[in-house]
C-alpha positions as CSV (number, residue, x, y, z in Angstrom):
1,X,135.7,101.0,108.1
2,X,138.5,98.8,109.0
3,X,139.3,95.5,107.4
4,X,141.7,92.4,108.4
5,X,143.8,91.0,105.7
6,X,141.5,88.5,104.5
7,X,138.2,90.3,104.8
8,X,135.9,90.2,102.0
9,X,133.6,93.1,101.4
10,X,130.2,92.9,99.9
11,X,128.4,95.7,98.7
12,X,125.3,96.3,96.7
13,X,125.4,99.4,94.0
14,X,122.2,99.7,93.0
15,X,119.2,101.4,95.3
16,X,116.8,98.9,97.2
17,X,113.5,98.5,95.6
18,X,112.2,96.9,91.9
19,X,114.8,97.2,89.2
20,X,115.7,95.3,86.0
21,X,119.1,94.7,87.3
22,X,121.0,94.1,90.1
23,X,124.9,95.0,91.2
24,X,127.0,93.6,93.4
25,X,130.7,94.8,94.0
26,X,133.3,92.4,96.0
27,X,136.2,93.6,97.6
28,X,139.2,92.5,99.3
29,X,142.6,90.4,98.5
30,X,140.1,87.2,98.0
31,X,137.4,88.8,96.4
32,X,138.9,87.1,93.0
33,X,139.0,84.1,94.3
34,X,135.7,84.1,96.5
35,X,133.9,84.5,93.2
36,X,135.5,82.0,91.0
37,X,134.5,79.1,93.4
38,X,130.6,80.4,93.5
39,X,130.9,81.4,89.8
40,X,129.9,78.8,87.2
41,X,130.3,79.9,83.6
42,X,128.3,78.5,80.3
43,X,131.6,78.2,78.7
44,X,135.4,78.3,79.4
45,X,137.8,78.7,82.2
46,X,137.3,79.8,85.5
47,X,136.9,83.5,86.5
48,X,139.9,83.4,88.5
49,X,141.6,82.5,84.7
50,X,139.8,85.0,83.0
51,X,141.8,88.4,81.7
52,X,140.8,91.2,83.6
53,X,138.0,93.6,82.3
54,X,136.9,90.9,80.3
55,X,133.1,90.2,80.7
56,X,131.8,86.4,81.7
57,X,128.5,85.2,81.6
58,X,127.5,82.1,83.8
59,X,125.5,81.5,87.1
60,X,125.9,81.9,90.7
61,X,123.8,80.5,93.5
62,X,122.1,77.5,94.7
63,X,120.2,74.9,92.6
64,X,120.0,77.0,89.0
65,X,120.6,79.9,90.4
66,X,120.7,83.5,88.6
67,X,122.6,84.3,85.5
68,X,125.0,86.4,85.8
69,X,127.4,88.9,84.3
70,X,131.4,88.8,86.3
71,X,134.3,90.9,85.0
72,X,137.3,92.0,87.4
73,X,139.8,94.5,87.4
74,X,142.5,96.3,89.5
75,X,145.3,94.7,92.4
76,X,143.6,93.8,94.9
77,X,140.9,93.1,92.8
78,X,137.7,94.4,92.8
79,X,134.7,92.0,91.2
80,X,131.6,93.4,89.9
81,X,128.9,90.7,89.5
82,X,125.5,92.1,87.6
83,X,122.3,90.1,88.1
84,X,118.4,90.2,87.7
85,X,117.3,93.3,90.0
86,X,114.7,91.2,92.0
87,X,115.1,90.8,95.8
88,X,115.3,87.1,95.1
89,X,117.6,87.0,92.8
90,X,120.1,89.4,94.5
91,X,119.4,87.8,97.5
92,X,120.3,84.3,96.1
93,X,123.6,85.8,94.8
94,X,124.3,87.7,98.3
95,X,123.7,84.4,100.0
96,X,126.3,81.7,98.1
97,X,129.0,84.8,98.2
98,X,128.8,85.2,101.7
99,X,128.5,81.0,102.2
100,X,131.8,81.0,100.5
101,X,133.6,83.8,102.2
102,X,132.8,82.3,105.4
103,X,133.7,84.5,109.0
104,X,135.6,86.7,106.3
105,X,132.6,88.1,104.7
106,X,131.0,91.3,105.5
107,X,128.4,93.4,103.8
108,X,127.8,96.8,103.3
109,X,125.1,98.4,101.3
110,X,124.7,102.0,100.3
111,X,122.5,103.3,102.5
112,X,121.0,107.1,102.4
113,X,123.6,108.8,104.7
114,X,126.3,107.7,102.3
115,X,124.7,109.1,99.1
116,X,124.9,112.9,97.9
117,X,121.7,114.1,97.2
118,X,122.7,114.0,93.2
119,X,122.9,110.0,93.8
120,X,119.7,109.7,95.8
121,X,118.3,112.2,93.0
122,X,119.4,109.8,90.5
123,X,118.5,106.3,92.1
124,X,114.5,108.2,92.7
125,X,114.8,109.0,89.0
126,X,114.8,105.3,87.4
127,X,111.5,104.6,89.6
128,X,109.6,107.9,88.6
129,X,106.3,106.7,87.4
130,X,105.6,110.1,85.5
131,X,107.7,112.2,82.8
132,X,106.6,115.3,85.0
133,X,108.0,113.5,88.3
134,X,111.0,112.6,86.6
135,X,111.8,116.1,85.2
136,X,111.5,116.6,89.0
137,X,113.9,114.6,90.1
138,X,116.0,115.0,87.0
139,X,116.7,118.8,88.3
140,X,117.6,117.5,91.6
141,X,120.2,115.1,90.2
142,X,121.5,118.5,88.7
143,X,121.5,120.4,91.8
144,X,118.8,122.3,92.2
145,X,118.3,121.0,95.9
146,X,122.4,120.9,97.0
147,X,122.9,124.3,94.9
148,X,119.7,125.8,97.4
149,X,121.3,124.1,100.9
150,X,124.9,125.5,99.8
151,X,123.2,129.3,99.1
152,X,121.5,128.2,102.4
153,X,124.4,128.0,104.4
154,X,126.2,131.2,102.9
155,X,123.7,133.1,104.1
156,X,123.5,132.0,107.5
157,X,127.2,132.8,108.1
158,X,126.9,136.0,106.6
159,X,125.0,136.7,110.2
160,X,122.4,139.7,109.5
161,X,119.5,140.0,110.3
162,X,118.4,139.8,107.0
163,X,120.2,136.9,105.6
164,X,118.8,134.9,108.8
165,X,115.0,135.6,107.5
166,X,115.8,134.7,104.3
167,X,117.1,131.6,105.5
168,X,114.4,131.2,107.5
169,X,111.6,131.9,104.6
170,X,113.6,129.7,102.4
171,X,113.8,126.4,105.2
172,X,110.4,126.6,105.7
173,X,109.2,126.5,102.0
174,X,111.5,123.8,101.4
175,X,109.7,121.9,104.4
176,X,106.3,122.2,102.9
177,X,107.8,121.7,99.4
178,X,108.5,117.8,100.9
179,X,105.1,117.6,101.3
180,X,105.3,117.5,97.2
181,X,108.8,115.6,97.0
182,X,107.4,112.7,99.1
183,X,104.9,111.6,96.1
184,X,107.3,112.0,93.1
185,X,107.5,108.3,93.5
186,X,104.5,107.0,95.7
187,X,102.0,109.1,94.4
188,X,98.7,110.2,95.3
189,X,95.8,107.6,96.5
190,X,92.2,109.4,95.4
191,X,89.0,107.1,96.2
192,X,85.5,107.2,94.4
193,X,83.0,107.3,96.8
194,X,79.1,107.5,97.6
195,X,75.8,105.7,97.8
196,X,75.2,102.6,95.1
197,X,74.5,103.3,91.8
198,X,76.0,106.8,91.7
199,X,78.4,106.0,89.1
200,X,81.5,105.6,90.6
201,X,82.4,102.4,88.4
202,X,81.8,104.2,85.2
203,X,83.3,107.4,86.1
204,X,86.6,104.9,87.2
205,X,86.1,103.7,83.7
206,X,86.3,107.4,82.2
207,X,89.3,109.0,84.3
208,X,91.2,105.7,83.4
209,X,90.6,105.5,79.3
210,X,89.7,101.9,79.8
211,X,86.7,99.6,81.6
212,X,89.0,99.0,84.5
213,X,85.3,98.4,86.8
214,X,82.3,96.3,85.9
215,X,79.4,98.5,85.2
216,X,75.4,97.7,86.2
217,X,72.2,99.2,86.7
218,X,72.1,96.8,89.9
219,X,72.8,98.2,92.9
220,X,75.8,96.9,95.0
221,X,77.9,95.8,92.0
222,X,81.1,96.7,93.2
223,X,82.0,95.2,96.7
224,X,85.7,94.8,96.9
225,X,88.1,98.0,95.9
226,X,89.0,98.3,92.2
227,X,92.1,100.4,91.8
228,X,94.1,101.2,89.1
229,X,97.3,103.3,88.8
230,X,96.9,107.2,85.8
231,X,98.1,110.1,86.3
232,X,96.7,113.5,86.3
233,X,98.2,116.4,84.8
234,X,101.5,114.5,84.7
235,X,100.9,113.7,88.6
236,X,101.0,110.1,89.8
237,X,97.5,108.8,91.4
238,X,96.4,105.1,92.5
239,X,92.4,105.9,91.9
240,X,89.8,103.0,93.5
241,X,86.5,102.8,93.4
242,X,84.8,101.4,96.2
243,X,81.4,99.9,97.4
244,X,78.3,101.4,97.1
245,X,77.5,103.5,101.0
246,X,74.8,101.5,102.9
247,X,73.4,99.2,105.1
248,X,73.1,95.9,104.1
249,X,71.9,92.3,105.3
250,X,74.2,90.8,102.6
251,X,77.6,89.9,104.3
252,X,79.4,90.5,101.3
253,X,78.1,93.6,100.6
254,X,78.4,94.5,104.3
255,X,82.2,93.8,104.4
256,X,82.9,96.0,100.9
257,X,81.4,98.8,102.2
258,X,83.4,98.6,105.6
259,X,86.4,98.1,103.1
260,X,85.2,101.3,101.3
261,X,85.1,103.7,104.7
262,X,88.7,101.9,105.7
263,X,90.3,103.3,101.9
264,X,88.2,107.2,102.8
265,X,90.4,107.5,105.5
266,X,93.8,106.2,104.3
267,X,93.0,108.6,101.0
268,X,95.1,112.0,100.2
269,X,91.6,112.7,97.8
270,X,88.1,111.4,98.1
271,X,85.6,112.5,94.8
272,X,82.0,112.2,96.7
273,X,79.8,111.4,94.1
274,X,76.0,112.5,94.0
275,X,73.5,111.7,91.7
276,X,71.8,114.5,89.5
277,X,68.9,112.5,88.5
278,X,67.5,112.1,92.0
279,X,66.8,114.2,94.7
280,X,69.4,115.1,97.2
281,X,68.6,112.2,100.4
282,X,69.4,112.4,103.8
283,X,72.2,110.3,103.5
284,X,73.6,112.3,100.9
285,X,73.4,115.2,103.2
286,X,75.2,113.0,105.7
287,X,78.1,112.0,103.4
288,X,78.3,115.7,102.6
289,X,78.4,116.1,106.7
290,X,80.7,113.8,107.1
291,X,83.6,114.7,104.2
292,X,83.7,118.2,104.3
293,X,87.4,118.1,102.5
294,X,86.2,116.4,99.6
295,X,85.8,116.8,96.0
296,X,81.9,117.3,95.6
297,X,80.7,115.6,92.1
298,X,77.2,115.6,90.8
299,X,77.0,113.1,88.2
300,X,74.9,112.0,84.9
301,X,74.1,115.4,83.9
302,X,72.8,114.5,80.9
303,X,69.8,113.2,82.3
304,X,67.2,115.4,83.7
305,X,68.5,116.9,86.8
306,X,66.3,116.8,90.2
307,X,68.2,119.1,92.3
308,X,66.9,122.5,93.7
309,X,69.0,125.6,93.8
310,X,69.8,125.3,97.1
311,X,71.2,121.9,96.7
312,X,74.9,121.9,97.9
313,X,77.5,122.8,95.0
314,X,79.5,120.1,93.3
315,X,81.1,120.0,89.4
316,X,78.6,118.7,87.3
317,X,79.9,115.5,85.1
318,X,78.5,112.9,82.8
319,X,81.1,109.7,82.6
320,X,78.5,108.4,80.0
321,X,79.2,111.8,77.5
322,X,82.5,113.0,78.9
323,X,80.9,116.3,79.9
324,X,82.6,117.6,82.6
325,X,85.5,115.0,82.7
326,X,88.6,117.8,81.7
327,X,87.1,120.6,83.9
328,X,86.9,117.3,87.0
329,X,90.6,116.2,86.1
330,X,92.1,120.0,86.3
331,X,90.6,119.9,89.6
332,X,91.8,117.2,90.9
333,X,95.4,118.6,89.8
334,X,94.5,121.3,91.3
335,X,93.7,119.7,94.9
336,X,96.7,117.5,94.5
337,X,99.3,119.9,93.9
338,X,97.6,123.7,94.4
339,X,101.4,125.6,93.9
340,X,103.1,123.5,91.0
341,X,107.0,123.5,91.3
342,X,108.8,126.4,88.5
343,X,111.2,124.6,86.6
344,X,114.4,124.2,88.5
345,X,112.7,124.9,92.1
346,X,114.6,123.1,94.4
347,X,112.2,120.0,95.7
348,X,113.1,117.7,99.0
349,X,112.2,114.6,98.4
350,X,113.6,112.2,100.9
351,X,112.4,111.9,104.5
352,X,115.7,112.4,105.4
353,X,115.5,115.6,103.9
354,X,112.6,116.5,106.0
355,X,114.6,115.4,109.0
356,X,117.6,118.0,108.4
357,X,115.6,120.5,107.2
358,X,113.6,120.6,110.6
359,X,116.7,119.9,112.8
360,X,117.9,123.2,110.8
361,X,115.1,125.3,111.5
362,X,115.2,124.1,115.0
363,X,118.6,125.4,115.5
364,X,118.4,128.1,113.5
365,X,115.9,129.9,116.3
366,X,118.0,128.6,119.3
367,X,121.3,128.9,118.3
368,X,121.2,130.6,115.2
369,X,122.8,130.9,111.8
370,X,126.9,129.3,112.4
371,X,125.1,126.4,113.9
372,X,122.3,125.8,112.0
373,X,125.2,125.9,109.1
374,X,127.1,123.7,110.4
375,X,123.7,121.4,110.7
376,X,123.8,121.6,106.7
377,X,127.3,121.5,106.4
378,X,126.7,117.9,107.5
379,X,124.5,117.3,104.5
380,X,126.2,115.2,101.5
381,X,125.8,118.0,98.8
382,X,128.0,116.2,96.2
């Protein structure tokens, strides 16, 4: 990128998103002096009089603004300015930096395209909600993934016909390997559904190791979603339980349950639950009907059971006892994630991985293997 004389570069260091802190680095001849006149320390001189590599505390930023650390270093310098990691705060600092700098300013931030996948690796790591996730990306920032592309694209210019099918074997299980990657982060959403008084709340209660959901022998207690955020077998999951399935006059009522069928259909899991005690209904048979994907649960079975033997199969649990409740979570691992990862297995986990690797494949059956190389060659390995 080219500069004038006078410009004065912005540019955030740390990956968007939640952090505890924020970096900012400014650039340019009057980067110095750009940050001394927004810069207001607790105690001393002026940045601008301050030795370099010697750390400052103050503020920056309109009204109170955010405290801040400011050292500087190097001719021209370079200032490094560390704040709260909130998109306020940054964007409060951002703001009376570029107010000050005027026509002069111009900011850059680090975007995907200009990170190795060791840095993308690395920024995915400090938001990994799981030790199992982060031992994930942990082995990406190590290069598991680059170390696979760079094997990747020997083999394609080697030419044969066999190094071009292993290629091509090893492209497309990366691709479907994304479709783990993608939740290292995000996660998985899994919904409780089925008619009132099933036991959804309680078995909410039981999977999450607290009472997260009111419980009641009343019908209809829960009628807005209830979600809370556990993990399974070291995987990430945002479980809600929803209202009870049914018609009802009550408007309240009526609007959970249409919130309930809205979250069945935006959900990577849904646990239909059944009651045990009572004869399978019609509009159980219907739910069955209509969710043939899910994860079939009969519930309190430890009271006396009122299904025949030709009553549809489903795991048998009691959230009252806890019968049930390990063999119902090793499922739901299971269904989640049905090929765990080996340990070092390179994982994509970036849509823009998703997008090279397809482009690759693409080109790698109608071109083949120099130019689907030189496709990954254009992929920041680091």
């Amino acid at each position: 990128m080219d500069h004038g004389p006078d410009r004065c570069l912005v540019k955030r260091l740390t990956a968007e998103g939640k952090g505890a802190i924020g970096v900012l680095k400014v650039s340019g001849p009057r980067s110095l002096s750009v940050v001394s006149q927004v810069f207001r320390p607790h105690h001393g001189s002026s940045l601008a009089e301050t030795p370099a590599n010697r750390l400052r505390v103050g503020r920056i930023g309109a009204g109170l603004g955010d405290e801040v650390v400011v050292v500087w270093w190097g001719n021209p310098p370079e200032v490094e300015i560390q704040c709260h990691g909130g998109r306020a705060a940054l964007a409060l600092v951002h703001q009376a930096l570029m107010d000050e700098a005027g026509q002069d300013a111009e900011t850059m931030s680090t975007s995907a395209s200009e990170q190795t996948i060791a840095e993308e690796a690395a920024d995915d790591l400090m938001r990994a909600p799981t030790l199992r996730t982060a031992s994930i990306l942990l082995e990406q920032s190590q290069g598991a993934l680059a170390d696979c592309v760079r094997g990747l694209r020997a083999q394609l210019l080697q030419g044969d016909a066999q190094s071009i099918a292993v290629a091509q074997a090893t492209l497309k299980r990366l691709l479907q390997r994304y479709e783990l990657g993608k939740r290292l982060i995000s996660g998985w959403k899994i919904v409780l559904a089925g008619r009132p008084n099933v036991g959804k709340s309680r078995l909410l209660n039981a999977l999450a190791g607290y009472d997260r959901s009111i419980v009641a022998a009343l019908e209809g207690t829960t009628r807005d979603i209830v979600s809370v955020q556990t993990a399974f077998d070291g995987w990430p999951v945002l479980l809600s339980d929803t209202a009870g399935l049914r018609e009802s006059v009550d408007l309240i009522e009526a609007k959970g349950v249409s919130l309930a069928k809205e979250s069945h259909e935006r959900a990577d899991l849904l646990l239909l639950l059944l009651d045990g005690s009572r004869p399978l209904t019609q509009e159980d048979r219907s739910l069955l009907s209509l969710h043939p994907s899910s994860l079939v649960i009969r519930t309190k079975s430890d009271q006396p059971q009122l299904w025949g033997e030709s009553t549809a199969p489903a795991l048998a649990i009691s959230a009252e006892t806890g019968d049930g409740i390990a063999a119902l979570i090793r499922q739901i691992s299971q269904k989640l994630v049905p090929d765990p990862p080996e340990s070092g297995e390179p994982i994509p986990f970036r849509d823009s991985h998703r997008i090279w690797l397809q482009e690759a494949l693409k080109i790698l059956k109608a071109e083949g293997g120099v130019a689907t190389s030189q496709i990954l060659g254009a992929v920041r390995l680091g």
